[in-house]
C-alpha positions as CSV (number, residue, x, y, z in Angstrom):
1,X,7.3,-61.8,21.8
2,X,9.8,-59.7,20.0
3,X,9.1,-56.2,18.5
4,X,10.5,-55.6,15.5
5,X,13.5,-52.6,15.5
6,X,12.8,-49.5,13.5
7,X,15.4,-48.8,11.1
8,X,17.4,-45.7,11.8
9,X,18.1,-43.3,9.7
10,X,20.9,-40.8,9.7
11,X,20.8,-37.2,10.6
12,X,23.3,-37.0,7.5
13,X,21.1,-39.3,5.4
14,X,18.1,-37.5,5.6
15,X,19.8,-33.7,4.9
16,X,21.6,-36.2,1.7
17,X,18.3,-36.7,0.8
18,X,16.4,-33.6,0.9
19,X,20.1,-31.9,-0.6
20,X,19.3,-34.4,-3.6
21,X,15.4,-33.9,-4.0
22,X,16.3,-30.2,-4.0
23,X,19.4,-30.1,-6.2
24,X,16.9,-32.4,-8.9
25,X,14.0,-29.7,-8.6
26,X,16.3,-27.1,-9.5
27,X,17.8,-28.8,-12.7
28,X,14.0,-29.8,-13.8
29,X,13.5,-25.4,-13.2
30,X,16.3,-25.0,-15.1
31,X,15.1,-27.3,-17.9
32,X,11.9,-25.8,-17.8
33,X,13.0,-22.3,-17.7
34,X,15.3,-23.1,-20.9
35,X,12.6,-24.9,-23.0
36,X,10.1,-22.0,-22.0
37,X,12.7,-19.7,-23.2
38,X,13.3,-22.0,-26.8
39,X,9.7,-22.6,-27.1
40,X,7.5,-20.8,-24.7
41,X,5.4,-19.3,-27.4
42,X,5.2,-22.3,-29.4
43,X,3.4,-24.1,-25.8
44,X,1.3,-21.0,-25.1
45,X,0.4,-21.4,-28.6
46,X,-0.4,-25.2,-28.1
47,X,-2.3,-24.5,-24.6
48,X,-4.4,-22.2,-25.8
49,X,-6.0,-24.3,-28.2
50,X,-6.5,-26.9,-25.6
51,X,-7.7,-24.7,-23.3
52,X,-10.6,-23.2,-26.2
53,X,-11.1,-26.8,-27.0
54,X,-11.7,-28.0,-24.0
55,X,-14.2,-24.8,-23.1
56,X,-15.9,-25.5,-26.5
57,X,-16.6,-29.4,-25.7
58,X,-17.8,-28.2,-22.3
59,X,-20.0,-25.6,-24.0
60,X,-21.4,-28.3,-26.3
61,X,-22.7,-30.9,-23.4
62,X,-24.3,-28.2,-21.6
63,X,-26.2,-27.1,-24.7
64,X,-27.0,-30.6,-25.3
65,X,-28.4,-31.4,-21.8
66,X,-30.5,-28.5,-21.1
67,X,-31.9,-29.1,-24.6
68,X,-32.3,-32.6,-23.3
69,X,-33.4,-31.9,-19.8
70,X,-35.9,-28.6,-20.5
71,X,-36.7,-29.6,-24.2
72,X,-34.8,-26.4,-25.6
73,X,-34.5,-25.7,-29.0
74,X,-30.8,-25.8,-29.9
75,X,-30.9,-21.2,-29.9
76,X,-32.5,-21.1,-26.5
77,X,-29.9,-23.3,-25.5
78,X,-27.1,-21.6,-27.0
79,X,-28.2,-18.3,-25.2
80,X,-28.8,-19.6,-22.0
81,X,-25.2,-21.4,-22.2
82,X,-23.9,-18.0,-23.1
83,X,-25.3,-16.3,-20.1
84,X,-24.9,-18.7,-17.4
85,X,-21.2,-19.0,-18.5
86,X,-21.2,-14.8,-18.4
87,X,-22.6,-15.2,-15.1
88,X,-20.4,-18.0,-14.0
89,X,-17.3,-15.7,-15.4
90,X,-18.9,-12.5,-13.5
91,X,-19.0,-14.5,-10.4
92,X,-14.8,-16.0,-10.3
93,X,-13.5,-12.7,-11.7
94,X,-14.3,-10.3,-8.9
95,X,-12.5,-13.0,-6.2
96,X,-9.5,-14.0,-8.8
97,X,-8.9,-10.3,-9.8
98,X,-8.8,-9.0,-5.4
99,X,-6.3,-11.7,-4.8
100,X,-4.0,-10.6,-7.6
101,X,-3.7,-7.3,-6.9
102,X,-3.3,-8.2,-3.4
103,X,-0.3,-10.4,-4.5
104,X,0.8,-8.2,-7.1
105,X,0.6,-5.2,-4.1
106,X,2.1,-7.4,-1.3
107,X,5.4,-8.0,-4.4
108,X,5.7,-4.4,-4.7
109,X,6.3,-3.8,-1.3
110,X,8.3,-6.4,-0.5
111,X,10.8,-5.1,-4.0
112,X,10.1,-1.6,-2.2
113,X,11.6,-2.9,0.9
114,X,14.6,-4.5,-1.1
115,X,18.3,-2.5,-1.1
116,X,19.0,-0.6,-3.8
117,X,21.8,-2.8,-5.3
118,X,19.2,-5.8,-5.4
119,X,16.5,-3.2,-7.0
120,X,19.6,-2.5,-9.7
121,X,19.9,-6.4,-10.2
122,X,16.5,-7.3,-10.5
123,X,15.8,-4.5,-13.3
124,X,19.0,-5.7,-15.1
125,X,18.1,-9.2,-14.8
126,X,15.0,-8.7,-16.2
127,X,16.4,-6.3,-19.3
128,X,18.3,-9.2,-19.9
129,X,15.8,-11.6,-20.2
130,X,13.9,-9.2,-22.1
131,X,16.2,-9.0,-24.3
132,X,16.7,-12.6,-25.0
133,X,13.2,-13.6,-25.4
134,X,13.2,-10.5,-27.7
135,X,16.2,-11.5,-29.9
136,X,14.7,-15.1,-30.0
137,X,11.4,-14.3,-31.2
């Protein structure tokens, strides 16, 4: 019995093909980075909404099932919603708020360990865009 052959594939195909995937994720970047410029606060806008909506509707079926489950009146529920989600929020900031300064210390350095000239070009770069978004809104 015959085994089937395994295609081959290129050396230069596969570096065509990882050059195209990459070349396509920087033009989506530099969509994004363009429509965030245009209308960045118009989306932050939009998301935050969602994002209260969607903590409100999750607010709601928890009020409603410890009412159901522990035959709460609609206040008791409404408190204890309110402090388990302080609790809950207690709980994830501590964790979240180490690793961002650890990530926001570990940038530092590594800009600290950057020549001067890309120091100079960093700061301008960011003037710039500064400046836009400033003149925009």
């Amino acid at each position: 019995m015959k085994t089937p052959e395994i295609p081959r594939i290129s050396l230069d195909k596969k570096l065509q093909t990882i050059g195209y995937n990459v070349s396509v994720k920087i033009v989506y970047a530099i969509l994004l980075g363009i429509g965030l410029a245009m209308f960045g606060h118009g989306v932050l806008v939009v998301l935050g909404h969602l994002l209260h909506l969607l903590i409100e509707i999750i607010e709601s079926v928890v009020e409603h099932l410890l009412e159901w489950l522990f035959k709460l009146s609609p206040r008791q529920a409404e408190m204890t919603t309110f402090w388990l989600g302080f609790a809950i929020l207690v709980g994830v900031a501590r964790p979240v708020s180490i690793k961002i300064y650890a990530a926001i210390k570990n940038s530092f350095v590594s800009w600290l360990a950057k020549p001067k000239l890309d120091k100079y070009v960093l700061f301008a770069q960011f003037f710039v865009l500064s400046s836009m978004l400033a003149l925009l809104y």
